[in-house]
C-alpha positions in Angstrom: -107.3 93.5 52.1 -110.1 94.2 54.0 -112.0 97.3 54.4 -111.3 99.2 57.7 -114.6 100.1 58.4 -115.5 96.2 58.9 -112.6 94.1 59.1 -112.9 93.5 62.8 -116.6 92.0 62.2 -115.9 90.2 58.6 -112.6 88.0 58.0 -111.8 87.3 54.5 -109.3 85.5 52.0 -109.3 85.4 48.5 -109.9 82.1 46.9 -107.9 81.8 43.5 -108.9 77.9 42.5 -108.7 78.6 38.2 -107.6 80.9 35.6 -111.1 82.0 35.3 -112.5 82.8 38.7 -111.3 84.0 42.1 -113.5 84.9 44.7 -113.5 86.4 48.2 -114.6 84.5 50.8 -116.0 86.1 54.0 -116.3 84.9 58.0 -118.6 87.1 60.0 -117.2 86.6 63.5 -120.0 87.5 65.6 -122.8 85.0 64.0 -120.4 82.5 62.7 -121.3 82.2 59.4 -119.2 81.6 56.1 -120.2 83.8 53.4 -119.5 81.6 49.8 -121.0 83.1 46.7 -119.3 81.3 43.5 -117.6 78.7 45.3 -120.2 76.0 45.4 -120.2 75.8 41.9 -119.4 73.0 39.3 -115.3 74.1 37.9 -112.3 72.7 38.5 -110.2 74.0 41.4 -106.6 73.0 41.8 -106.7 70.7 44.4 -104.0 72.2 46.7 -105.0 76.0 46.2 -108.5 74.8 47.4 -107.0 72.6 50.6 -105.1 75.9 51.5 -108.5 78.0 51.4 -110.5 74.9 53.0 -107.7 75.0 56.1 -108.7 78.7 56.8 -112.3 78.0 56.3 -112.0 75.6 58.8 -110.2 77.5 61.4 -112.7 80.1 61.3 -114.7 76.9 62.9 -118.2 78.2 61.1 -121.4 77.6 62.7 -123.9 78.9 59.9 -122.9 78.8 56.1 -124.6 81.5 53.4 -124.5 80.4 49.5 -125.4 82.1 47.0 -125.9 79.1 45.0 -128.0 76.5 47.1 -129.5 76.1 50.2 -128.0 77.5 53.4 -126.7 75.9 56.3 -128.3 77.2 59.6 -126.1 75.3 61.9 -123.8 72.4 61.6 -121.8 74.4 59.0 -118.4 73.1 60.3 -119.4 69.4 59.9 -121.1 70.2 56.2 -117.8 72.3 55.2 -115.5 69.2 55.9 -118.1 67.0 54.6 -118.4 69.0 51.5 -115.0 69.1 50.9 -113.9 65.5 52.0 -113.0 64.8 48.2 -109.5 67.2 48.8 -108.5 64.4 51.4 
């Protein structure tokens, strides 16, 4: 659940892909940017739980893309998000 204080600036879901992580994902509405921290990491998602989080990531229609693991995408993050994840398809 998101906090009150920001949740009409920062959408969020929680990403549960393994028994070992789970992560919170975030969409900052104004900037369109995707906030992924742990995600873009090498494990083994379950393939339906990730299509279900990929759907949402896509609705939010991301322009900009923040990892905490790699280099960030400063535009053209809707195209790199269904490119990155054209494997679940």
């Amino acid at each position: 659940m998101p906090e009150k204080e920001w949740e009409a600036d920062i959408k969020q879901t929680m990403f549960q892909g393994s028994q070992v992580m789970e992560e919170v994902v975030f969409f900052h509405n104004r900037s369109q940017t995707l906030i992924l921290t742990d995600l873009t990491e090498n494990f083994h998602p379950i393939a339906w739980m990730t299509g279900i989080l990929l759907n949402t990531m896509l609705d939010w229609k991301p322009e900009n893309i923040i990892l905490a693991h790699g280099e960030c995408v400063m535009g053209g993050g809707f195209s790199f998000l269904k490119k990155s994840f054209k494997w679940l398809k």
